[in-house]
Every structure is written in C-alpha cells, then in structure tokens.
NURO-478136 format. One record per residue (C-alpha): x, z, y; residue number from 1. Coordinates in steps of 0.2 Angstrom, whole numbers, always signed. Each point is the difference from the previous one (the first is absolute). Example, Ala and Ser with C-alpha at 12.3 -4.5 7.8 and 13.67 -1.06 7.14 Angstrom:
% residues 2
REC     X     Z     Y  nr
REC   +62   +39   -22   1
REC    +6    -3   +17   2
***
This chain:
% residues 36
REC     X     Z     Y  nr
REC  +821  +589  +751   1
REC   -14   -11    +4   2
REC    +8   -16    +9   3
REC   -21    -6    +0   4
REC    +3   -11   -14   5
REC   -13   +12   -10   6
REC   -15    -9    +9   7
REC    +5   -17    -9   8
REC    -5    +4   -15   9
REC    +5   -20    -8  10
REC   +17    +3    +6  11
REC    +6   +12   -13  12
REC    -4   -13   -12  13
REC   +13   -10   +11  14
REC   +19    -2   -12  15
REC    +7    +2   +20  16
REC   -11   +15    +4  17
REC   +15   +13    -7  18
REC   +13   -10    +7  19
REC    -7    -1   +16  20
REC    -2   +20    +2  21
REC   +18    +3    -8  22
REC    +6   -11   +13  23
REC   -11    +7   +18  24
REC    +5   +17    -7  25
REC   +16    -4    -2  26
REC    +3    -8   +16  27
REC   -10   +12    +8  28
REC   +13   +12    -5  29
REC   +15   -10    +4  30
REC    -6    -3   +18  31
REC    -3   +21    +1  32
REC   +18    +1    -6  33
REC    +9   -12   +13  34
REC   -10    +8   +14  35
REC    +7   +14    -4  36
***
C-alpha cells in the first residue's frame, strides 16, 4: 500500500515514520469498520 510516504525518502530514517503508518492504516481501517 503506498500512502505516498515513499517519495520522502528522509522520512524512513524518521523513529515516527513506522508508527505513523501503523497508526493511518489502522485508523483507516477502523473508520471502514464503523461505516459499515
């Protein structure tokens, strides 16, 4: 899944860089769940 993060290359050097894609997937799938 490519949220366009890849075109910041510095930013995977980022300690927040994981947590912030676990996080937008995961609220990404919550909001799918409760518009169910």
């Amino acid at each position: 899944m490519n949220l366009g993060y890849a075109d910041i290359p510095e930013k995977k050097n980022d300690p927040l860089y994981g947590l912030q894609i676990l996080f937008h997937d995961f609220y990404h799938k919550l909001s799918l769940l409760l518009t169910l």
